[in-house]
BALOBA-1460 file (C-alpha; in Angstrom, 3 decimals):
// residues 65
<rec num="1" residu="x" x="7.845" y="36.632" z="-0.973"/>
<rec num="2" residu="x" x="5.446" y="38.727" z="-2.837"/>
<rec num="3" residu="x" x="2.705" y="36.854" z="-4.846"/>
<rec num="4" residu="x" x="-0.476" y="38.325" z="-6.945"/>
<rec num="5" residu="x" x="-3.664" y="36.901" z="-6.083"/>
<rec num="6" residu="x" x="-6.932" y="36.814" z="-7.962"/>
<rec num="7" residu="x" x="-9.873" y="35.834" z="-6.803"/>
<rec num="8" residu="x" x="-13.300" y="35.324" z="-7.721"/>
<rec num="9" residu="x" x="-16.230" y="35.041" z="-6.163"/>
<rec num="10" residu="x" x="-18.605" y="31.919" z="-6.982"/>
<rec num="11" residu="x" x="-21.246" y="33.403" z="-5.434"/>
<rec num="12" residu="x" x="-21.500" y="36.193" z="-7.292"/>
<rec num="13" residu="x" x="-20.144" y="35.707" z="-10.493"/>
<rec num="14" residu="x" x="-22.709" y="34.532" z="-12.956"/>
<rec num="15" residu="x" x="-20.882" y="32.590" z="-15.292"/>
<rec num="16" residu="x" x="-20.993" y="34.939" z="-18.225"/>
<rec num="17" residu="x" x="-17.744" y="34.307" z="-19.690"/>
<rec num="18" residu="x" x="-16.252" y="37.984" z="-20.040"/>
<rec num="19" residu="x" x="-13.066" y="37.538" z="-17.532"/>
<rec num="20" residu="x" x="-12.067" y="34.800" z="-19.537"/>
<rec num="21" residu="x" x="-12.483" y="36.533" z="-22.798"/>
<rec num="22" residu="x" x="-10.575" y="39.218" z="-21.989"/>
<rec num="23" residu="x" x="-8.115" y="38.164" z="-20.413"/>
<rec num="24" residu="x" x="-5.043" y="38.282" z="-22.065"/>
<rec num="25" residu="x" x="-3.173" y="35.828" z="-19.794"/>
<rec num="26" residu="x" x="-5.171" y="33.019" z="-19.886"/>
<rec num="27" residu="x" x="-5.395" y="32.898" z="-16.053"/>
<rec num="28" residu="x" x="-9.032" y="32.726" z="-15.785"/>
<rec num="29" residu="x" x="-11.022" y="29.353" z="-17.540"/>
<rec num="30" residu="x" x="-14.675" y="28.788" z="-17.896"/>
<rec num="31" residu="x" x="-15.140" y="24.628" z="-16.801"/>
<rec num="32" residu="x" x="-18.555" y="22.660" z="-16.525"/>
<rec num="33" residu="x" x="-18.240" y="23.582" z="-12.796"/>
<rec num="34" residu="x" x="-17.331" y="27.316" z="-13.055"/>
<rec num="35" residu="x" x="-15.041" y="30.115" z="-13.491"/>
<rec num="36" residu="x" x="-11.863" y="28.889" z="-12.058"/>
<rec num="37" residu="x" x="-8.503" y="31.157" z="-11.435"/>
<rec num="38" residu="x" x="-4.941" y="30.318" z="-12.551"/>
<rec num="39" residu="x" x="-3.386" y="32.816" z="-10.143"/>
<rec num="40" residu="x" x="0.249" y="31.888" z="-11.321"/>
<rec num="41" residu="x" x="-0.464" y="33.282" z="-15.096"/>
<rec num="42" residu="x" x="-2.150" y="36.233" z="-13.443"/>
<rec num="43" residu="x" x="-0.625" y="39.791" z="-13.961"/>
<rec num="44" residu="x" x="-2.731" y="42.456" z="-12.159"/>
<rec num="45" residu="x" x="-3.796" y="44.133" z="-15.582"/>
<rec num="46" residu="x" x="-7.420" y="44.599" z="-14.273"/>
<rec num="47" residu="x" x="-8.934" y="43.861" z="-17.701"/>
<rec num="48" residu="x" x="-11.229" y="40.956" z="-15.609"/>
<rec num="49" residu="x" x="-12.202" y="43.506" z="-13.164"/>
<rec num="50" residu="x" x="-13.334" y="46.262" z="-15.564"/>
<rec num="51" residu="x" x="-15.499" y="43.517" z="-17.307"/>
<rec num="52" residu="x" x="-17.193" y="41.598" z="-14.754"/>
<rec num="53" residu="x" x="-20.799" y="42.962" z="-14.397"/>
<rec num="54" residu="x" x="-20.830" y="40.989" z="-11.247"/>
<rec num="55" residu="x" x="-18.176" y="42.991" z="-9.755"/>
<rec num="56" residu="x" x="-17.610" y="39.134" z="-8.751"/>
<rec num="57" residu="x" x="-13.902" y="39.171" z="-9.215"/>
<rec num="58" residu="x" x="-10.998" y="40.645" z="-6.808"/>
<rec num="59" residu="x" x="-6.867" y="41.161" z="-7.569"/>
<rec num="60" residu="x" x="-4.229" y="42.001" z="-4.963"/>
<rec num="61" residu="x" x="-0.915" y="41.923" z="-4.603"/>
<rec num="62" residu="x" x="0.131" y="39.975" z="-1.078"/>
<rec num="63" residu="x" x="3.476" y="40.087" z="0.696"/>
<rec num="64" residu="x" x="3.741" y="36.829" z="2.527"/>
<rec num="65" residu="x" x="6.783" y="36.629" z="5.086"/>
């Protein structure tokens, strides 16, 4: 099965807001607690990863068996 992941790091990623503006999937949401990932909606466009000034969030593609 292949799957896409993204991930983010919460201790880097300060919060600002720019992954979640950009993204044109909606698979990244700013909440009271954080920037969380909605890896299903994700695509692999990079958009998030271009933004982030944090350099905070990762994208992969997995092949799980």
């Amino acid at each position: 099965m292949f799957e896409l992941c993204l991930t983010i790091d919460e201790a880097l990623c300060g919060e600002c807001g720019g992954c979640v503006a950009v993204c044109p999937f909606d698979a990244i949401i700013l909440e009271a607690d954080g920037v969380r990932e909605i890896p299903n909606a994700c695509t692999l466009c990079n958009l998030c990863v271009i933004t982030c000034p944090s350099r905070a969030i990762l994208l992969k593609d997995e092949i799980k068996v």
